[in-house]
C-alpha positions in Angstrom: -12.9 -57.5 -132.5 -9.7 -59.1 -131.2 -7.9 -58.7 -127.7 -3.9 -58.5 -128.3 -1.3 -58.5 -125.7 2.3 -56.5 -126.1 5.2 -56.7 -123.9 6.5 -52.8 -124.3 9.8 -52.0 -122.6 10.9 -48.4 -122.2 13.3 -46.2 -120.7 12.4 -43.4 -118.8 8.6 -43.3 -119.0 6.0 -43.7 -117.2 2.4 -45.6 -117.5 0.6 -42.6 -117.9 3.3 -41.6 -120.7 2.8 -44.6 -122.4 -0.6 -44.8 -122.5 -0.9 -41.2 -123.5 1.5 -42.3 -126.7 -0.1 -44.9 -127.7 -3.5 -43.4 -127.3 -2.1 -40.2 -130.1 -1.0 -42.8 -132.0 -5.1 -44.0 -131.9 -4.2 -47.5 -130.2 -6.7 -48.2 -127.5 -5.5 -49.4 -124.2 -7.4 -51.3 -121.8 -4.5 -52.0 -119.5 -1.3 -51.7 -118.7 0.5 -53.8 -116.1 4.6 -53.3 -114.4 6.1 -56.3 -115.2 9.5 -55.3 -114.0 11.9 -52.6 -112.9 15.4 -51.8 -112.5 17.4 -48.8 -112.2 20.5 -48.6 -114.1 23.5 -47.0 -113.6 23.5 -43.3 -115.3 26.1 -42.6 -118.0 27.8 -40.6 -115.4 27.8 -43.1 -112.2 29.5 -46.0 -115.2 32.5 -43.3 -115.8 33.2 -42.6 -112.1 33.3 -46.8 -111.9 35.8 -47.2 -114.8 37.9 -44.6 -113.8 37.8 -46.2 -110.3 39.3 -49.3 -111.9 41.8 -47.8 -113.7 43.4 -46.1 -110.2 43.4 -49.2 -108.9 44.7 -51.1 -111.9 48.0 -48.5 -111.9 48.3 -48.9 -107.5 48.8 -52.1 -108.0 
């Protein structure tokens, strides 16, 4: 038997989620570990900022 390691990065799930994936997918997890994490701007929150920009852009 070997041990492997894999660096996984995700949006939007949890451990639980991952480990339930992986596990239907018949990979067997010993651990899992949170490295890092960041929140990002939404798809909406980017939009208002642009169109912030621009207003200012034409004031000036």
């Amino acid at each position: 038997m070997t041990h492997a390691n894999f660096l996984v990065k995700v949006t939007d799930a949890t451990i639980p989620q991952v480990r339930k994936a992986l596990k239907g997918a018949g990979i067997e997890v010993r651990s899992i570990i949170l490295v890092h994490k960041e929140e990002t701007e939404t798809e909406e929150v980017h939009e208002e900022i642009q169109d912030e920009k621009k207003d200012e852009a034409k004031e000036q």
